[in-house]
N, C-alpha and C positions, 0 to 999 in steps of 0.2 A: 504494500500500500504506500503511496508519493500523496507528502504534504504538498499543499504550497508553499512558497517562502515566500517572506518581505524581509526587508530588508530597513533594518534604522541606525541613525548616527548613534553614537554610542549617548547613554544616558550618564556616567560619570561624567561629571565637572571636573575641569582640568586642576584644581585644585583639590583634588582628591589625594589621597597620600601616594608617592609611587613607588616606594619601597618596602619591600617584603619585613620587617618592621613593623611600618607604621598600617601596614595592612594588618596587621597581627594585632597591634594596640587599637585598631579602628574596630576589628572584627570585636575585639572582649567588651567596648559600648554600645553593642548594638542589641536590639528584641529579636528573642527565638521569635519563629511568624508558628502562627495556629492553623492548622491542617487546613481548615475548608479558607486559608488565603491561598494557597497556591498554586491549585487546580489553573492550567492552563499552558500556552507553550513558551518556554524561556531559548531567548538567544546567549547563546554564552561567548564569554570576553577573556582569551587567555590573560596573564597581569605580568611584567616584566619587562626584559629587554629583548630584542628581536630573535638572538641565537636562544635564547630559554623558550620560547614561545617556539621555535621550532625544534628545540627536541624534546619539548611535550608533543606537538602533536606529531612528530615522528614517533615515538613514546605508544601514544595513542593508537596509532598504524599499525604498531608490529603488534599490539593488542586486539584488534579487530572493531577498531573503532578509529578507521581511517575516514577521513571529512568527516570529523564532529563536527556537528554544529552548535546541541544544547541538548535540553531536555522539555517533554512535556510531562508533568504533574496531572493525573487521573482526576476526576471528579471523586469526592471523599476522600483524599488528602491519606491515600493508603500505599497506591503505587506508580510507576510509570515508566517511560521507557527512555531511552536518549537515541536522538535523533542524528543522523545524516546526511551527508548534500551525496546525490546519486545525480543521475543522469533524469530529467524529469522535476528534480526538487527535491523535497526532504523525504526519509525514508526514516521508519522506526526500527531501531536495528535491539542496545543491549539492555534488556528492562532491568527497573530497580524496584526498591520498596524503601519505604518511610518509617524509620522508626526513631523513638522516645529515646534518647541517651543522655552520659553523661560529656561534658564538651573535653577534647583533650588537648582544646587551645586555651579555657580557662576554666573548668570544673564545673560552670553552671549546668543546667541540663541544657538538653540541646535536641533538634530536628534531624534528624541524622539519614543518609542517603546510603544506602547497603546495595549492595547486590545478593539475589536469591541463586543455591545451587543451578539453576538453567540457566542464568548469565555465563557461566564457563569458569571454571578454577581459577583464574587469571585475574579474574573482578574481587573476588569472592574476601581477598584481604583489605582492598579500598571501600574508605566511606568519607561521606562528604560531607561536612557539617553546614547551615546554612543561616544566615539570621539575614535580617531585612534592612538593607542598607538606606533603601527611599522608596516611594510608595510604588513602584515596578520594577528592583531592581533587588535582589540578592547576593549580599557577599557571601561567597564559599570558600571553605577552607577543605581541603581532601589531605587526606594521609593513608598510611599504610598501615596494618595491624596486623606488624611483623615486628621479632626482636630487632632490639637498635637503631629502627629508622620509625617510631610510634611519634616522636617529638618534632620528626621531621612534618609541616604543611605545608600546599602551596596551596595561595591560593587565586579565586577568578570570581567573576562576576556573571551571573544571569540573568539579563533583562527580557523581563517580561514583553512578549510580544501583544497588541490588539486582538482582542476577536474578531470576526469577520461573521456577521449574521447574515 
């Protein structure tokens, strides 16, 4: 099944923090979001410098998640899938699910983006933390949930895209 795509200028303001830092210290001020906010489809914004942003999504590639684009959030804020640019437009390619945790960027609780065993062993250690940066826009923090690299995050942004009725 092929989404359409739109396509929007970024929603961070250029005064936004742009190091991996003060995204860190931005992410610990911000509100967990509550399930039935974020049912809908997010365009997602690598964060960094130009070589980092391409070997994540090189990263991404050899994971089976070449052309990310983002993710859409399910109606009832339970699961969803993340999305890809195919030939045609967007494609739903590696599904996740939503769950209650504890944040391991600062201990609050947190919304957290897992992947279920059908995502592929390869997901199955990333989760993605997310709290609400501005009224369409989600900062995420992802990490690994493996020894010695748990403290390690990177993180990115998902802007909410329009509905289309």
């Amino acid at each position: 099944m092929s989404l359409p795509s739109l396509s929007l200028p970024s929603l961070v303001p250029v005064t936004q923090p742009r190091r991996y830092g003060e995204w860190r210290a931005l992410f610990r001020t911000l509100p967990t979001p509550a399930r039935d906010t974020l049912p809908g489809r997010y365009r997602g914004e690598l964060l960094g410098p130009a070589w980092f942003q391409g070997l994540v999504r090189q990263g991404l590639g050899l994971l089976g998640l070449r052309g990310w684009w983002g993710k859409d959030f399910a109606a009832g804020g339970r699961d969803g899938v993340n999305l890809v640019r195919r030939e045609g437009g967007l494609s739903r390619s590696v599904p996740l699910v939503l769950r209650d945790g504890v944040s391991r960027v600062d201990g609050r609780a947190s919304l957290q983006v897992e992947y279920p065993r059908g995502a592929g062993w390869q997901w199955r250690p990333f989760v993605d933390e997310v709290r609400w940066l501005e009224g369409h826009t989600l900062l995420a923090m992802t990490h690994l949930e493996l020894p010695l690299v748990r403290h390690l995050v990177i993180p990115f942004l998902l802007h909410r895209e329009p509905t289309l009725h």
